[in-house]
C-alpha positions, 0 to 999 in steps of 0.5 A, spaced: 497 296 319 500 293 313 506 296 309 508 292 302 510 295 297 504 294 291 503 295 284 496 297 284 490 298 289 482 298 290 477 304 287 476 310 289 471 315 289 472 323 287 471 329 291 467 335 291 464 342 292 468 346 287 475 346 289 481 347 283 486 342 282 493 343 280 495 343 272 500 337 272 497 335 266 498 341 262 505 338 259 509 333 255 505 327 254 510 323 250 512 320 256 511 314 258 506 311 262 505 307 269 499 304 267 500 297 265 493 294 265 494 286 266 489 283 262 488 284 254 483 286 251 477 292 254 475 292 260 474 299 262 468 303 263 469 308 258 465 313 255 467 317 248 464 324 247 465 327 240 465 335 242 464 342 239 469 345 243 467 353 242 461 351 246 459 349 253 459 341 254 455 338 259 457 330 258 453 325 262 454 317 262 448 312 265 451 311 272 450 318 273 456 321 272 456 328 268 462 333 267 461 340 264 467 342 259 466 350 258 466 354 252 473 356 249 476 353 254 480 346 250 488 349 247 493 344 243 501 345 246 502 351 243 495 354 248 493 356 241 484 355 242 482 349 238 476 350 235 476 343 231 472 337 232 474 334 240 473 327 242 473 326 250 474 319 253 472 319 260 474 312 263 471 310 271 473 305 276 468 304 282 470 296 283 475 292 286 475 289 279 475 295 275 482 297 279 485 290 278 484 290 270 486 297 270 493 297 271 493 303 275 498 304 281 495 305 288 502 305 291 503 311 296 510 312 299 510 318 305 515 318 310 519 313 307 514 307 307 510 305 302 502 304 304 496 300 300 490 306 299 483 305 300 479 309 295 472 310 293 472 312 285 477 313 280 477 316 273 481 319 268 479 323 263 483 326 256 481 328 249 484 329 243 484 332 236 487 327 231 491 324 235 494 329 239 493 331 246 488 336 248 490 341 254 485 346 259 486 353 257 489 356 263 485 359 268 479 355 266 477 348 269 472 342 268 467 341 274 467 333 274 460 330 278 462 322 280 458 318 281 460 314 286 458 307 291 461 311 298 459 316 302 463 321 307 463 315 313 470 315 312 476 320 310 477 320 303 482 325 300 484 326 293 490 325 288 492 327 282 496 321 279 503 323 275 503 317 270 510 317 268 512 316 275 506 312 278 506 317 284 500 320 287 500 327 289 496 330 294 491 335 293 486 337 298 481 334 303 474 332 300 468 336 300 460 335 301 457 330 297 450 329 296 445 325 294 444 322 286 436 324 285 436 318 280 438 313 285 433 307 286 436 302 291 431 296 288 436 296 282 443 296 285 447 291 288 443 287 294 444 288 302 449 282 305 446 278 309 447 278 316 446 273 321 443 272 327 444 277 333 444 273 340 443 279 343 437 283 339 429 282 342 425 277 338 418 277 336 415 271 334 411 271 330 406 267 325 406 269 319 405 266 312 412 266 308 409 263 302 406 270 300 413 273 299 418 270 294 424 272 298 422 268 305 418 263 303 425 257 301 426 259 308 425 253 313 423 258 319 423 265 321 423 269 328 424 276 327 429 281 330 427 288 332 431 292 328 428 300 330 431 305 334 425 310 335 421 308 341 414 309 336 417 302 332 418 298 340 413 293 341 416 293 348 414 301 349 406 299 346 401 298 351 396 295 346 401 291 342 401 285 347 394 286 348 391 286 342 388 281 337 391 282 330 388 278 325 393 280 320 400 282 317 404 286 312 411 286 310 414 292 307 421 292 304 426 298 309 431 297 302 436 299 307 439 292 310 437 285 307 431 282 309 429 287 314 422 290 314 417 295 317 412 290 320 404 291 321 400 289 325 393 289 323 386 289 327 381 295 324 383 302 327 389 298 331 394 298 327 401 297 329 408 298 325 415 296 328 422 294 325 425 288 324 429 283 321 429 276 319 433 272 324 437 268 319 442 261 321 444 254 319 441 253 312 437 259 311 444 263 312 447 259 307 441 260 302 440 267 303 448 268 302 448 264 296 442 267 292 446 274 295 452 272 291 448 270 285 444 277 285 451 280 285 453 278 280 448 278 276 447 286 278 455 287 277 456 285 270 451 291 269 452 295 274 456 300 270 450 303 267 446 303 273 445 310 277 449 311 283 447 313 290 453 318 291 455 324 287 462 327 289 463 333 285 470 337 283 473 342 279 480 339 276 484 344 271 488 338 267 487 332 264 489 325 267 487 320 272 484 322 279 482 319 285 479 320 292 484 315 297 486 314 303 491 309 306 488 301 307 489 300 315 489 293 318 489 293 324 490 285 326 493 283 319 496 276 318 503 276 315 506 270 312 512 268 308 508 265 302 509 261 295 504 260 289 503 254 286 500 252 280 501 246 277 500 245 270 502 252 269 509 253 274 513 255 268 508 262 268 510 262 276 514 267 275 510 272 271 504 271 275 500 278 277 497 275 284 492 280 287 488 280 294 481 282 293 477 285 299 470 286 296 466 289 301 472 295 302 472 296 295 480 294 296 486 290 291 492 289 293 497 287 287 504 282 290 508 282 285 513 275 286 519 279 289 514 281 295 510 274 296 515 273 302 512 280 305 505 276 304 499 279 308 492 279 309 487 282 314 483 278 318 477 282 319 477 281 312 474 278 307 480 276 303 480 273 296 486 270 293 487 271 285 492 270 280 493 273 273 498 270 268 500 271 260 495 271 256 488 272 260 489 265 264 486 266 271 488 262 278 484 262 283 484 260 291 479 256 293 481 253 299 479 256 306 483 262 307 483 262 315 487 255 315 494 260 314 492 265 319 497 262 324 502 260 319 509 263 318 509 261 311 505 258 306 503 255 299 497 257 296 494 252 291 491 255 286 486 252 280 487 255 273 480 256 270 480 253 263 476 259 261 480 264 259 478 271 261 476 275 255 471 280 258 469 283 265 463 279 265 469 273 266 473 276 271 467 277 276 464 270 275 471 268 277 471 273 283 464 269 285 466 263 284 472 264 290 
């Protein structure tokens, strides 16, 4: 497992099933806050609300979110109710990109050492009336619906953050989450390609890849079986192999990339079984560079687009929450390294360098006091990206495997010449690496 000590982490996702957190924001706010986003400019997910506070609110945003504020329920610092006009502002965090432009701290110190989180889903919510802080009347609370990217695979808690401090303060467990009855696969993020297995059943099959758009640059396909029901295995179908079908239909699964429910036509003979496009050598590369082009493309819209998840919570204070649980490494790389960014050296020093890992919606932030503690995960898809002054981005595009042997190692950064003005620009800088 690896330990460091980093400024800020992955995403997060948010709890459910009605639980009440601790009060923690219902006092001096004057502090100063933790939270140094590195980039400037907007890069958040917010939505702004403009409330009735003597009525219930239910305030929802196009990702499928939505929170209920009830009735009388909002006071100034002295408790005294507010029946002004309120403005709410419900900031989100659902990507590994979000999280490095926010500046929230992810560190979790337990037992005297410090652990990088692994979250789901962030958010924070405040609101105010002319410019002073808003609080929630005691005993009342506000029921948050998150939409979220994750599911309950694996053992999210949630926490509360002091943001004058930067530490996370344990809550509860998570509870059950259910299905957003708005979610359509067809618009979200695409499948990753797999490549070929050299153990699955191949069925080869002629069929005309021409008539449809998303096989047809593909040199040849076998397909593997991908079904687990004995009714979907060719090899348990005493017709399959002796009849004559005289055509074929593909139908989309939208549960892997490039997998269908395959048919087999012959008049009242028909047979359907499961399988996916057994893809290798060049076909695996265009497949994970059209992969790559989608992505990004659906990532710079993807904070309006309905989330499959909701997780549902009632907190009884304004401020930042999450669902986390501690990023384990079972086989991490670790290594002295140093960072060199030729023209732009004398930045050296002020110079943000994050570890992305994309698919587990992780970032692990090394600032320069810890790049001799460096480390990486080698099951990992890790991608090495720098932030310095003024929106300048540096990234690692080299092959990051080369150092996994290494005791030390100096990465060679390119500098983009484009600045990074909004959160379009950090994810094409992300895709490109």
């Amino acid at each position: 497992m690896l330990k460091h000590t980093p400024i800020a982490l992955a995403l997060l996702l948010f709890a459910c099933g009605g639980e009440e957190s601790s009060n923690q924001n219902n006092s001096d706010t004057n502090t100063q806050s933790v939270i140094a986003p590195p980039l400037e400019g907007n890069f958040s997910n917010s939505t702004v609300f403009t409330i009735d506070p003597t009525k219930e609110n239910t305030l929802s945003t196009p990702n499928g979110s939505h929170f209920t504020i009830p009735a009388n329920a909002l006071v100034d610092a002295d408790g005294k109710l507010i029946t002004e006009q309120v403005t709410v502002e419900f900031d989100q965090y659902h990507s590994a990109i979000d999280v490095l432009a926010s500046g929230i701290p992810m560190q979790y110190d337990t037992l005297g050492e410090s652990y990088t989180f692994k979250t789901a889903g962030m958010f924070t919510l405040e609101a105010m009336v002319k410019d002073n802080p808003v609080y929630v009347k005691e005993g009342e609370s506000i029921a948050i619906n998150l939409a979220s990217d994750k599911s309950e695979e694996e053992p999210f808690n949630f926490y509360a953050l002091n943001e004058s401090t930067g530490d996370w303060t344990y809550e509860h467990n998570s509870s059950p989450i259910t299905r957003n009855p708005n979610f359509d696969p067809l618009a979200y993020l695409p499948q990753k390609p797999e490549p070929a297995s050299d153990s699955a059943f191949i069925l080869d099959v002629n069929l005309d890849q021409s008539n449809y758009a998303e096989l047809a640059d593909f040199s040849g396909i076998v397909w593997e079986y991908t079904g687990t029901e004995d009714s979907l295995d060719p090899r348990l179908n005493e017709k399959f192999g002796k009849t004559r079908f005289t055509d074929i239909d593909l139908s989309p699964t939208n549960e892997k990339a490039y997998e269908y429910f395959m048919t087999f036509k012959s008049g009242a003979n028909n047979f359907t079984t499961r399988v996916k496009a057994a893809l290798s050598g060049g076909d695996l590369d265009l497949a994970m560079a059209n992969f790559t082009t989608k992505k990004t493309s659906i990532s710079k819209k993807i904070d309006s687009i309905q989330k499959p998840f909701i997780r549902s919570v009632n907190i009884q204070g304004f401020g930042t929450y999450n669902y986390d649980y501690i990023y384990h490494i079972e086989d991490p790389v670790q290594l002295m390294a140093d960072f060199d960014f030729g023209a732009h050296n004398d930045q050296k020093d002020k110079a943000m360098v994050a570890v992305v890992y994309e698919d587990d919606a992780a970032v692990v932030n090394y600032p320069k006091s810890d790049w001799k503690r460096f480390g990486l995960n080698r099951h990992g898809e890790p991608k090495v990206i720098a932030i310095l002054p003024n929106n300048k981005i540096a990234v690692y595009s080299e092959n990051i495997k080369n150092c996994y042997d290494l005791k030390e190692h100096t990465f060679n950064m390119k500098v983009l010449d484009k600045t990074v003005e909004t959160k379009a620009d950090l994810i094409d800088a992300l895709a490109g690496i």
